[in-house]
C-alpha positions in Angstrom: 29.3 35.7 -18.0 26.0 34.0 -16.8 23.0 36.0 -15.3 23.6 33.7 -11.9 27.3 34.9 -11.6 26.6 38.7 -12.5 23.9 38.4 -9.3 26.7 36.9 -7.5 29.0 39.3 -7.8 26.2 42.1 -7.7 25.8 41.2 -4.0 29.1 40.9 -3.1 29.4 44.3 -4.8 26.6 45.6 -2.4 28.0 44.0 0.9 31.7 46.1 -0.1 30.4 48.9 -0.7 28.4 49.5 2.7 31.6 48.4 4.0 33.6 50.9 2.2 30.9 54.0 2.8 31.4 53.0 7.0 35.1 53.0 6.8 34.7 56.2 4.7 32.3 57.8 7.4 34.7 57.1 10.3 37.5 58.4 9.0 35.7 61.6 8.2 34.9 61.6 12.0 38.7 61.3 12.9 39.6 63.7 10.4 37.1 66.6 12.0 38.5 65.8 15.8 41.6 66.6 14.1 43.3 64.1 14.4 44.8 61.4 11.1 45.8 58.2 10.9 49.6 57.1 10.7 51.2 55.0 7.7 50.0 55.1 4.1 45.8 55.9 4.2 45.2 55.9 0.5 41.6 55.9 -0.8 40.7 53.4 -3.4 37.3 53.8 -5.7 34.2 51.6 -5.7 35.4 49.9 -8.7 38.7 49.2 -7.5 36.9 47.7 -4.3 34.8 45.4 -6.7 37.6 44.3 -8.6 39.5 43.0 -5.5 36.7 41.8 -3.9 36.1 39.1 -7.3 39.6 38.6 -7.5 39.6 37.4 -3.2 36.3 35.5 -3.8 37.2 33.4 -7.5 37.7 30.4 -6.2 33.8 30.2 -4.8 31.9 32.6 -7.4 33.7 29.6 -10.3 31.9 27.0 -8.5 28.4 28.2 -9.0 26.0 25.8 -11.6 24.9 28.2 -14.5 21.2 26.9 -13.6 21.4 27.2 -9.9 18.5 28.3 -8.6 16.7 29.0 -11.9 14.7 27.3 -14.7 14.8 27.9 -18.3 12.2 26.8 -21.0 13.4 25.7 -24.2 12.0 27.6 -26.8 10.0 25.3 -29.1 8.4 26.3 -32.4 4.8 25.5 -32.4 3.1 23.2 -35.4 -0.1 21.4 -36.1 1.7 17.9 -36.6 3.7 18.1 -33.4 2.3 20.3 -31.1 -1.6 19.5 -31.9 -3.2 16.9 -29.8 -7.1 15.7 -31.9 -8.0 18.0 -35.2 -7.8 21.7 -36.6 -11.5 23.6 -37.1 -13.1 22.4 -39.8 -15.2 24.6 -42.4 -18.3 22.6 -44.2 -19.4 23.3 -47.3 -23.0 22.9 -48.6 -23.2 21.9 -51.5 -24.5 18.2 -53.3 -21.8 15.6 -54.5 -21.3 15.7 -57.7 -23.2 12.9 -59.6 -23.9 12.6 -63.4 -27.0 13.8 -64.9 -28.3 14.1 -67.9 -29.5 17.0 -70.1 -32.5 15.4 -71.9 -35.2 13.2 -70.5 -37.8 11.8 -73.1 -40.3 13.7 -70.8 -39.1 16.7 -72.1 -40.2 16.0 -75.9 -43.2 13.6 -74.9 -46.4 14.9 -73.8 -48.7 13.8 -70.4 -51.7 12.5 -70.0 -53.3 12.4 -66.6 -55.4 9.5 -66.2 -58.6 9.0 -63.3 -57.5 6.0 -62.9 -54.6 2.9 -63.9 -56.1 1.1 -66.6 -56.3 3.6 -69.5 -57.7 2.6 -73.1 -56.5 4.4 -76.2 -56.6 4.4 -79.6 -53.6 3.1 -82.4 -52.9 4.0 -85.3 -54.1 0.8 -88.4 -52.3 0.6 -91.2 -53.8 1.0 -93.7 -56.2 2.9 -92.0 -59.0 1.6 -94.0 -60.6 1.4 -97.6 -62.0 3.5 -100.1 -61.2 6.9 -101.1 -62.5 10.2 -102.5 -63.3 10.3 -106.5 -64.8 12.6 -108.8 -68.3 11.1 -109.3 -70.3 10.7 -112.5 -73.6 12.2 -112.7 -76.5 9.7 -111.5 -73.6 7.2 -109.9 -73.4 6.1 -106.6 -70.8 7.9 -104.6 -67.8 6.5 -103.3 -67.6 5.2 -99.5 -64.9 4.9 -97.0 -64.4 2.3 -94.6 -62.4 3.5 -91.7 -60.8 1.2 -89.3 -59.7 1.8 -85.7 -58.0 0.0 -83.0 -57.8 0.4 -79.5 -55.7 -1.1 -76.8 -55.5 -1.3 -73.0 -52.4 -0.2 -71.2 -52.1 -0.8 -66.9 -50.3 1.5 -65.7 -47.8 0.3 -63.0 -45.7 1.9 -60.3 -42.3 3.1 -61.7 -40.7 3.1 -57.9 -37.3 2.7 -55.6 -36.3 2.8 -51.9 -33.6 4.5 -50.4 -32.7 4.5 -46.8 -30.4 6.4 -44.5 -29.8 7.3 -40.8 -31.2 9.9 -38.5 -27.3 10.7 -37.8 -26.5 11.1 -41.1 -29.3 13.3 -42.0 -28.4 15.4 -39.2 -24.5 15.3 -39.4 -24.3 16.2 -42.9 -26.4 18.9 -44.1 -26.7 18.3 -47.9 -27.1 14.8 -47.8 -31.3 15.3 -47.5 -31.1 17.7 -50.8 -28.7 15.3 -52.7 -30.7 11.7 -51.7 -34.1 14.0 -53.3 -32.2 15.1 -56.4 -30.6 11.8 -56.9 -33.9 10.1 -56.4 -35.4 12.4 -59.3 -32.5 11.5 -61.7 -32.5 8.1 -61.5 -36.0 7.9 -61.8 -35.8 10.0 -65.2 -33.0 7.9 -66.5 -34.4 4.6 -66.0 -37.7 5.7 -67.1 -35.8 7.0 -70.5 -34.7 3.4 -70.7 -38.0 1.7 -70.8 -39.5 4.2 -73.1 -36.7 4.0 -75.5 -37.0 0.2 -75.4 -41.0 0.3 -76.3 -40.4 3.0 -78.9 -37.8 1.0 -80.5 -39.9 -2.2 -80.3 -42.7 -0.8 -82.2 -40.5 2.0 -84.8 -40.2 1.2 -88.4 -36.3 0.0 -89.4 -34.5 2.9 -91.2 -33.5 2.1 -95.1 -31.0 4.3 -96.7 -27.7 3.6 -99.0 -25.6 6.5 -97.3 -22.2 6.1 -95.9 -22.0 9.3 -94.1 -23.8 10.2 -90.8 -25.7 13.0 -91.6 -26.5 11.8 -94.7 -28.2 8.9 -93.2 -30.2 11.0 -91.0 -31.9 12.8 -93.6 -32.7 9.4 -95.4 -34.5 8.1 -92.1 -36.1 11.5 -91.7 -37.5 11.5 -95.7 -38.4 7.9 -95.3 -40.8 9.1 -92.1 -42.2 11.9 -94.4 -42.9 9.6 -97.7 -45.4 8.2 -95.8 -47.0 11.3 -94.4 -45.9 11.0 -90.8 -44.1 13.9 -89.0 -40.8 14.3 -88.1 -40.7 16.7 -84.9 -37.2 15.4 -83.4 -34.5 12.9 -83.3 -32.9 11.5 -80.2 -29.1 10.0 -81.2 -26.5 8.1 -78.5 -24.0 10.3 -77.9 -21.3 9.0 -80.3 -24.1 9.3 -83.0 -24.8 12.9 -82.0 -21.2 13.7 -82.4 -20.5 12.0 -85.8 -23.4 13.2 -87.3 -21.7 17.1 -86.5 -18.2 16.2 -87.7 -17.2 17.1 -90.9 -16.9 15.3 -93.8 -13.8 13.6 -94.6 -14.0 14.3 -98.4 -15.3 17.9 -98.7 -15.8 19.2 -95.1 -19.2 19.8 -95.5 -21.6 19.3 -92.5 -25.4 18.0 -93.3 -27.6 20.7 -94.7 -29.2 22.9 -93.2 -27.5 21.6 -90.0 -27.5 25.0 -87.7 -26.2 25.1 -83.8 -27.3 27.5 -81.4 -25.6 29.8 -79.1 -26.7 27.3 -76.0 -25.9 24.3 -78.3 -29.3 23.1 -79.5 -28.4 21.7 -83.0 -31.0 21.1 -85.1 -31.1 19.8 -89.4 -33.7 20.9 -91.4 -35.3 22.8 -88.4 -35.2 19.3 -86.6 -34.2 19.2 -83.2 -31.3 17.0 -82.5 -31.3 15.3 -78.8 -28.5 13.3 -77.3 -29.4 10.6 -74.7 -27.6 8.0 -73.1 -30.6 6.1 -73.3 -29.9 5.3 -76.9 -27.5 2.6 -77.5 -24.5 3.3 -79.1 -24.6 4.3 -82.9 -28.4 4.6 -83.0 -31.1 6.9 -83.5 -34.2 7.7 -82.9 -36.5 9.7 -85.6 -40.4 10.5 -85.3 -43.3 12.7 -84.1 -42.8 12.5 -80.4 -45.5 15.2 -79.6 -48.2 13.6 -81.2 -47.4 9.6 -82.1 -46.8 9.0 -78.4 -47.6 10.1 -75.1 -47.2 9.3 -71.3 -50.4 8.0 -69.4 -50.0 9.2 -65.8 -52.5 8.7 -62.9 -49.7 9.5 -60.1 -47.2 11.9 -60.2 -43.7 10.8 -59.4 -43.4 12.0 -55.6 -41.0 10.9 -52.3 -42.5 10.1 -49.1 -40.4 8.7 -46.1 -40.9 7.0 -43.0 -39.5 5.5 -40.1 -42.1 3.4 -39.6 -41.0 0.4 -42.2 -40.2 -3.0 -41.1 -37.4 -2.5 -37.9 -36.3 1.0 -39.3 -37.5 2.9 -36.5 -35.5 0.5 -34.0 -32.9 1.0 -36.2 -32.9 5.2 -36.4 -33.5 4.8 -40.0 -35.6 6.6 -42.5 -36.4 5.3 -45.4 -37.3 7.4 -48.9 -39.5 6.4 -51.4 -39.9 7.1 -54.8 -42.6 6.1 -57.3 -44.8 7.1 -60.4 -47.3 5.1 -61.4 -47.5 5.7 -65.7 -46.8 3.9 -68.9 -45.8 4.8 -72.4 -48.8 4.8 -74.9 -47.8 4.5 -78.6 -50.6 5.8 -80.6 -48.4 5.3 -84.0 -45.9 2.9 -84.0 -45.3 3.5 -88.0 -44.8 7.5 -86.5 -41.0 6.3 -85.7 -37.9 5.3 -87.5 -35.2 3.5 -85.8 -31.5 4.1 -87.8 -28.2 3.1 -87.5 -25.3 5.5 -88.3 
């Protein structure tokens, strides 16, 4: 039974019984004057009044809607996808896309030299470096001389530079994108500046010689031919691929290269040589020499960033551009100090 038809009868319920309670209370007053009503009087209960009050009034209390009257909701079950109108709370996190970088820069194995100014004059190595040598002498003989010669060269230094640009909204609407334009900036300088320099040093090295098959046994062929001449050997840069066949084993005896020894952070090193890997280096190459003394990197501006707004119609625009710039040069002070090898 519906909540509209219990109310229903409820009233009518209400209606009978303050009916019944005044019939009751008047025959109480006939009863104490004495005097009684003729026929059958019976008394009937309250429930037994309900009862034939519904059963008198069916015919109307049927006809009643079930939502007279009323309004009910439909209970709906609340989602994001069909209940949300726009978007949920977002949480941002700070932190720089991730980009590739790389682990070694020729900056880290090449000295600098800061320069007054851009045009910077430096001595290279001649080969031979002269005539003459020392002897023992004879008693009353002329002595032996030495004729020493020396070149110099002229390098102008350039700027090493890029431009980057980006919005005043963006700046301000994402918060690491200031952070990752400055660390992306410095990367890309680094690896294009490893390019160049691998390019001159390659230019200038000595070809490597060696009968070998096997990787590591062609690097210690390049790095003896270095050392037969009396340069040093104070690293070797490899492409990647070269890095890692030169630390596989060997297919005949599983041996590795002698005196080949890896570090707990990785550092490998033969012979006590440092062994870098570079991207820089094209694929199944290396590079072998005396990077701290042969060579060096002739700087008369740091590399720095500077922005503006104030470039061309930026500032009309709501841009700001970045730039980025070094003004140095690579100075090879012994070209015969390097030996380019294939493995």
């Amino acid at each position: 039974m519906s909540k509209e038809i219990l109310d229903a009868v409820t009233d009518l319920g209400s209606t009978y019984e303050k009916k019944f309670k005044e019939l009751e209370a008047e025959l109480k007053a006939i009863k104490a004057k004495g005097g009684r009503m003729a026929g059958n009087t019976g008394e009937i209960s309250f429930q037994a009044a309900i009862e034939n009050a519904i059963a008198a009034n069916y015919n109307q209390i049927k006809t009643l809607s079930p939502n007279q009257n009323a309004t009910v909701a439909e209970v709906k079950t609340f989602t994001i996808g069909a209940s949300l109108t726009g978007n949920v709370y977002q949480s941002g996190i700070i932190q720089n896309p991730i980009r590739p970088m790389w682990k070694f820069h020729f900056r880290n194995v090449i000295p600098v030299y800061p320069t007054a100014t851009g045009s910077v004059l430096y001595p290279v190595e001649t080969s031979p470096i002269g005539t003459g040598s020392f002897d023992y002498n004879v008693e009353g003989n002329t002595k032996n001389s030495l004729d020493y010669d020396v070149t110099t060269t002229t390098l102008v230094l350039k700027y090493l530079a890029g431009l980057s640009k980006a919005s005043r909204e963006s700046l301000a609407d994402l918060p690491f994108l200031m952070s990752y334009l400055g660390q992306s900036l410095v990367e890309d300088f680094a690896q294009v500046e490893d390019e160049k320099y691998y390019n001159l040093l390659s230019i200038a090295a000595v070809a490597g010689v060696t009968s070998e098959t096997l990787a590591g046994a062609k690097v210690l062929d390049y790095a003896t031919q270095l050392e037969t001449t009396g340069h040093n050997v104070t690293g070797m840069i490899a492409a990647p691929d070269t890095w890692a066949k030169i630390l596989k084993t060997k297919p005949n005896d599983y041996d590795v290269p002698g005196g080949l020894t890896i570090s707990d952070t990785g550092v490998v090193s033969i012979a006590g040589l440092p062994l870098y890997k570079s991207p820089a280096i094209p694929t199944g190459k290396i590079l072998i020499g005396d990077f701290s003394r042969a060579c060096g990197i002739a700087q008369c501006e740091g590399f720095n960033i500077r922005s503006t707004e104030y470039n061309s119609d930026d500032f009309e625009k709501n841009l700001i551009c970045f730039r980025a710039e070094a003004r140095c040069g690579l100075m090879i002070f012994s070209p015969e100090s390097f030996v380019l090898g294939s493995v």
